[in-house]
Each structure stands twice: as structure tokens, then as C-alpha cells.
N, C-alpha and C positions, 0 to 999 in steps of 0.2 A: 335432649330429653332421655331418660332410661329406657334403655333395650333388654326386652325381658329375657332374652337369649343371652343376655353378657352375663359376666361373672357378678358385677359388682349389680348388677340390677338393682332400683329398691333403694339404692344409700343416698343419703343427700348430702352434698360436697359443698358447703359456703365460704367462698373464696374472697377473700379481702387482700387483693393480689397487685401485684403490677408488674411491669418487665418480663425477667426471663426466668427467676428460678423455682418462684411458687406456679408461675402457670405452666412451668415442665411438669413436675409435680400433679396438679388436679388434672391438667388435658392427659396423663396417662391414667388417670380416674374415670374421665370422661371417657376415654378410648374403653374402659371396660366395664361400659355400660352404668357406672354413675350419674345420679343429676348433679350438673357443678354448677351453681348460683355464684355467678360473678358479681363480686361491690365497685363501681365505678364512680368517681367522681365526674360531675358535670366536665363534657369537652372528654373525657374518658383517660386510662390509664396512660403510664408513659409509652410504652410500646406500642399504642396507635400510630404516635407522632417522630417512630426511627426512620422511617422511608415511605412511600407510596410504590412500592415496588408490585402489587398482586392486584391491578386496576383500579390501584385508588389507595389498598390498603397496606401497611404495614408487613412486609416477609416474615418478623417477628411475630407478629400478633395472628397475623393469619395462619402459622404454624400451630399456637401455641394456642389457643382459644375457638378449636372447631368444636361443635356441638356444645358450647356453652351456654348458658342463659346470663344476657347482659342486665345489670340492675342500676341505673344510678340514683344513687339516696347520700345524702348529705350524712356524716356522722356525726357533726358537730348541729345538727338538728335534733331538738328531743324525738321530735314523731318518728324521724326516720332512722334514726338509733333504736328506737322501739322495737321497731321491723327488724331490723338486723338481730336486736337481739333473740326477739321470737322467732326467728330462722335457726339462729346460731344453737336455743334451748330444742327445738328438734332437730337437730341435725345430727349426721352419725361423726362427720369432720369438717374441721374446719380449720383452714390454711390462712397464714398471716405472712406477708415478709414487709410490711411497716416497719417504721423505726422501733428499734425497741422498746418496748413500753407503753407505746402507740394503743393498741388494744387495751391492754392493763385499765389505763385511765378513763378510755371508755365503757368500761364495767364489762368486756368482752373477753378479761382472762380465763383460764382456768379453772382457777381457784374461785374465780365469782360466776361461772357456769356450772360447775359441777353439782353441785346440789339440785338444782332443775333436770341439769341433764347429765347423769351417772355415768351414762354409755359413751359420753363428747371424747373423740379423740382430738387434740387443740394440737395444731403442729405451727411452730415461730420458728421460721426461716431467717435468720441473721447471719453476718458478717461473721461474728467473734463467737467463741462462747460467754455467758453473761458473769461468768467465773473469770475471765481473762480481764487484764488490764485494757484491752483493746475494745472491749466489752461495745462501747458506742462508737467507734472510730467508722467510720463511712467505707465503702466497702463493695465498691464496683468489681465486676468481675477482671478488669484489667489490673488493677491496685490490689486485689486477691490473688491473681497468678504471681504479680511481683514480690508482695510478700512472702508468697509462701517460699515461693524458691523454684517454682514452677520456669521463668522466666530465664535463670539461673544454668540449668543444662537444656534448654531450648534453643536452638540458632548455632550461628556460625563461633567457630574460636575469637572471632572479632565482635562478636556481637549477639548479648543477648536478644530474645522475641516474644511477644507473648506467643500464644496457640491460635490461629486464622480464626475459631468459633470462641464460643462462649462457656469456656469451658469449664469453669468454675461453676458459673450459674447453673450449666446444663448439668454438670453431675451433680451437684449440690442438690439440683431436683429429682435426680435419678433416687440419689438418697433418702429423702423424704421420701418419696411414692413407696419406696421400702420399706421405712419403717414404718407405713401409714398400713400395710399389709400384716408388717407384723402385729403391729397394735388390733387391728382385725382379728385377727386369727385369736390373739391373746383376750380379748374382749368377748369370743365365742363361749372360752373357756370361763372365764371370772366373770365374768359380765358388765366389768369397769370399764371406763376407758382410761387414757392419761394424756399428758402433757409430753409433750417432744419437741424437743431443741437440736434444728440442723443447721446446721454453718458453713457456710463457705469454705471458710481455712481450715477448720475440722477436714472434711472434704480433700481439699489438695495436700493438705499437710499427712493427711492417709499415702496417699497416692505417689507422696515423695518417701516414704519410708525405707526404698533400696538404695537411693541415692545416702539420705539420711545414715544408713544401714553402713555404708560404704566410709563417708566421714567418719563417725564414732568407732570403728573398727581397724579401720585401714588409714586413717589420718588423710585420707585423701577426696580432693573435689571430683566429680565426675565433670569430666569434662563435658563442654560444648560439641557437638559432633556432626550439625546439620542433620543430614538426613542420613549420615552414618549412625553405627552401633557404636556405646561409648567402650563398652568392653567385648565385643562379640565381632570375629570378623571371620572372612568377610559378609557383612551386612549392609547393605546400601546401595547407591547409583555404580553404575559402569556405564562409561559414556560407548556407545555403539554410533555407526556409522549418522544416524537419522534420527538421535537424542538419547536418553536416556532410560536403563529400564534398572530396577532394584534387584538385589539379589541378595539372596540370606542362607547362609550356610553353618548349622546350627552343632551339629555332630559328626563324630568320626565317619562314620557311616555316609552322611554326606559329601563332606567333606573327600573320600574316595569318588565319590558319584561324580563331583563340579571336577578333579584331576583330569579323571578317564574322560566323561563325556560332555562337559560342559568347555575346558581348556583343553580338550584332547590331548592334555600332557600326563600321564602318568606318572612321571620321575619327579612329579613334583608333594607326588603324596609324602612321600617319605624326607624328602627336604627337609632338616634339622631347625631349618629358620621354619617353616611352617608343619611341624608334625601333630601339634596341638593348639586351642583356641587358643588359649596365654603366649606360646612363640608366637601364631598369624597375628595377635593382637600388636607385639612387641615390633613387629615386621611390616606393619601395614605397607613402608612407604616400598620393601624389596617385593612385596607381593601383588602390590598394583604395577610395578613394574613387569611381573609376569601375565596377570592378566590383561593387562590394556592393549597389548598387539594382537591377543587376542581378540575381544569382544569389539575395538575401530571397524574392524573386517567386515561386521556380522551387522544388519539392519536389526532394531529392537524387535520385530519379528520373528527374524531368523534366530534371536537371541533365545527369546522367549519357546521356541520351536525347542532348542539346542537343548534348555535347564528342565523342559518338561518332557524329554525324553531320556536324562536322568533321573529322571522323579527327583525333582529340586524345585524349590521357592525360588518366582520369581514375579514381576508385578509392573505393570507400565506407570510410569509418573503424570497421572492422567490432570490433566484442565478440568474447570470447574464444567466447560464444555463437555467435556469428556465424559465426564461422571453423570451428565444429567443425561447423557444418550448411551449409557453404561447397561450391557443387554442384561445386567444383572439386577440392574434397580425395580423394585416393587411398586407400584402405584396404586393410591388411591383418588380420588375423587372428593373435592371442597367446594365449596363456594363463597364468594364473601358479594355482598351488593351490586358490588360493578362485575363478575362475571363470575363464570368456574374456575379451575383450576386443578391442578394435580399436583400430592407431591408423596417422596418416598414415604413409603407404609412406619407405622411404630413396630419392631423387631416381634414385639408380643402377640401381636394382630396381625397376620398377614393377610387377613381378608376383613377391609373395615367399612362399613356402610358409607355412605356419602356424607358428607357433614358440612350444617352451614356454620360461617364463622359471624357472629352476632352485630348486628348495628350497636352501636352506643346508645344505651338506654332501650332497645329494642325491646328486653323482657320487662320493664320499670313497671307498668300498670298492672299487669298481670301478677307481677310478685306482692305488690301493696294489696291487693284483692286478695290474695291467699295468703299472705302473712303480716295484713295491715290491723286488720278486728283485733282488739284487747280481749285477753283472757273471760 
């Protein structure tokens, strides 16, 4: 429900949602104080049904759907298409990532809401854009990283990878909740709303722009480089006595700092094979040579100790373990039916009330009671 202290207080967000990329999208609506009215089909969205990982529920969905209001209504039912529409004619937005077209046929476009409702920001979340040949091609976030080329400089020289998250979908929604802010702001002004088209490969295919940048210019692929830099060194792991810690040396200025007091070598600053990124880059294999007798010595502590007493980047290659007992991580407070739960805060909020994550069909009567009466 809206929290009259958020920003978004007051807007009403109707979601005809599933998975990961529209409901990243409306739950950072939600998170700021939005009402987000979820459309579920009977038995409920797909990402109910990814895992029972949160006492029952879904990791996915439990992330992605706190403070929501759950609705299930038939679309291919007149009555309850009715509803939907009479939500969709008041509502300030309203989020789609259905097949394309999906909406359209059910008189839920744009173009057939604007007239009732001037102010409707309508955001269609797809694959492709509807201009591309790819236009209806299916368009999972794994089959999105591979397309774009995401995949491509991911992984080892032997082997491309997609990205461990979802990361197509999750920025794709980063995207949206953006331009749904702009549409806001732009709608204070004019007092219209519009139509917005975000897409996945739009999205990565942004994101791949240096790589992109790099072919077109310089005729060349960027390499695969693991958890090394493809052009930046040294950037990456250094294996120490008790694993691994990363290290990033970005400038001259640094690059002095990791001679002196990281490699206690000196004489290495001025090294011809290493005086500049472009020589350390062309050198990599004479300059792991230099530092690996080094850093073996050192426990990733002692490591870590060593690079932040030159004031240097440096970072442990932490487990999923790790990160979730990480004294940095921020926590909030959720619930879903079978218990609480906690998990890291949204970047925006760093202080976010409690929030329950909805039963299937949990808001249904309720919303047909406020938006069931005909005109």
C-alpha cells in the first residue's frame, strides 16, 4: 500500500507482470511508495514457481514483489477485463512485459487508453524493439546476454559465460523504472503521459558499446579475460598464500604506489616493459612474473593490509557465503506466509519499512470491490 512519506505516494502502478524484468521495475515503484496492483493468472505468475527457496516461496518473487497487491483476474474473461481496464483508465502507470501485442488485443494499449486516461504512462517491456526484425523472437534473459555479445567477452579465453544474475532482465528494469520517472516528471510539465518501449537487447546492447567501440575502430574483438581487465593491467586476481584477492591499478600515480609499497620494488616503476598501461597490458605474462613471488608470501589479508597502505584497490573474491555475512550489507525486513526474512536494502532506500510479499490472489476481492462497479 502507499506510504505517504515516499516519494511516489498517491500513484497507482498496474502491473500485468511476470518474472524478472517488469517486476524489477514496479517493486522499485513500490519501494518508493507507489500502489503496485499485480495482474496474476490463477496458480500465479511464472516466478512463483523458480524455487521454494524463502519458506515456501520463490527467491525471485520474494525479492521482487514486496509490498505489492496480488490480483488474480482472467483476461480472456469479459468481467474481469473490465476490472483491469477500469484500473488501467485510473492509473498514473502501467507496466506490461507479455508477448507483444498481448495488451494491444485486449483493448489495454495505449492508443485505446489514452483518451479515458491523458495522464497513463503505458511502459511494454520486450525483447526486441518492435522496429527490429527480431521484433517477436523470444527472448529470455540468457538468450539476451548471448545475443547481444554480452556472453561474448564474459569467461575464460576458452570459454564463453553468461553473468551468474539476471542481468539482462534486472537492468532492463533498472531502465524502465527510469524512464517511468522521466515520464513523471515530463507529465508534471505537459500533463500527458506516453507510451514506452524498453527491451532487453536495447539494454545490453547499450552496455556493450566499448567493446562495440573497440571493433569498429580498432578491428579488434576484446578479448575473454575471466576476472582479469581486457585492456587495463594490472587488474584482477593475484593468487596469495590462502586464495585469491583482486587488485586494480588504474594510473601512474598508482601504479608508483603498487612498485613502492605493494611489490616493495621500486625499480620496477620505470621498467620499459612496464612504464605505461599499453607496455603492462602488452607484458602481462613478464609482469605476473614480477609479482607472483611477491603476493605467494603474503596471506590475502596481509595482502589487502599491504595495497591499503598504499592507498590501492584491492577486494577479496568473496562466496555467495561471504557476501551475505558481508559487514557491509544493508538489510531490510520482508515477509512472505511461511515466515520473515531479510534481504539487502534497494541502493535508493536505504531505510525501507517492512514489507509483506503477497499470496496469490491475496488482494482479488478487494480490488473487484474498488474497481469491479461499472461506470
Amino acid at each position: 500500500m502507499s506510504n505517504p512519506a515516499q516519494p511516489l505516494s498517491g500513484l497507482l502502478v498496474v502491473a500485468i507482470e511476470q518474472a524478472v524484468a517488469a517486476p524489477m521495475c514496479t517493486q522499485r515503484l513500490a519501494d518508493a511508495g507507489a500502489r503496485v496492483i499485480k495482474i496474476e493468472r490463477a496458480g500465479g505468475e511464472t516466478a512463483r514457481h523458480y524455487d521454494r527457496a524463502v519458506h515456501g516461496t520463490s527467491a525471485y518473487f520474494a525479492w521482487l514483489n514486496r509490498g505489492k497487491e496480488s490480483a488474480v483476474l482472467d483476461l480472456k474473461n469479459a468481467d474481469d477485463l473490465a476490472i483491469v481496464r477500469r484500473m488501467a483508465e485510473q492509473a498514473d502507470v502501467l507496466v506490461s512485459n507479455f508477448a507483444r501485442g498481448a495488451v494491444d488485443r485486449l483493448g489495454l494499449g495505449f492508443d485505446e487508453l489514452k483518451a479515458a486516461n491523458p495522464k497513463l504512462i503505458a511502459v511494454q517491456i520486450a525483447g526486441y524493439g518492435g522496429d527490429t526484425p527480431y521484433a517477436n523472437a523470444r527472448a529470455y534473459d540468457a538468450l539476451v546476454q548471448a545475443e547481444s555479445g554480452v556472453c561474448a567477452v564474459t569467461g575464460t579465453a576458452d570459454t564463453p559465460v553468461k553473468v551468474g544474475v539476471s542481468l539482462a532482465d534486472i537492468a532492463c528494469g533498472m531502465n524502465a523504472h527510469a524512464a517511468v520517472l522521466e515520464a513523471l516528471i515530463a507529465r508534471s510539465i505537459s500533463g500527458h503521459g506516453r507510451a514506452i518501449e524498453m527491451t532487453l537487447f536495447d539494454t545490453m546492447a547499450d552496455w556493450m558499446n566499448v567493446p562495440m567501440m573497440h571493433y569498429e575502430h580498432l578491428g579488434r574483438e576484446v578479448p575473454r579475460s575471466g576476472l582479469a581487465h581486457a585492456s587495463i593491467y594490472p587488474y584482477g586476481p593475484v593468487e596469495c598464500s590462502d586464495g585469491q584477492v583482486m587488485v586494480v591499478v588504474q594510473n601512474p600515480a598508482e601504479w608508483t604506489r603498487f612498485c613502492t609499497v605493494a611489490l616493495q620494488r621500486p625499480d620496477l616503476e620505470h621498467d620499459p616493459r612496464f612504464h605505461d598501461n599499453p607496455a603492462r597490458d602488452a607484458n602481462r605474462a613478464a609482469l605476473d612474473g614480477e609479482m607472483a613471488p611477491v603476493f605467494v608470501k603474503l596471506t590475502c589479508e596481509d595482502a589487502l593490509v599491504r595495497l591499503e597502505a598504499g592507498n590501492l584497490a584491492g577486494a577479496r573474491i568473496n562466496t555467495v557465503s561471504g557476501v551475505t555475512n558481508h559487514p557491509a550489507v544493508r538489510r531490510s525486513k520482508a515477509s512472505v506466509s511461511g515466515g520473515d526474512f531479510t534481504l539487502a536494502v534497494p541502493p535508493l532506500r536505504p531505510e525501507i519499512e517492512a514489507r509483506a510479499v503477497p499470496d496469490i490472489g491475496e488482494h482479488t476481492e478487494a480490488v473487484r470491490q474498488e474497481f469491479g462497479a461499472g461506470p
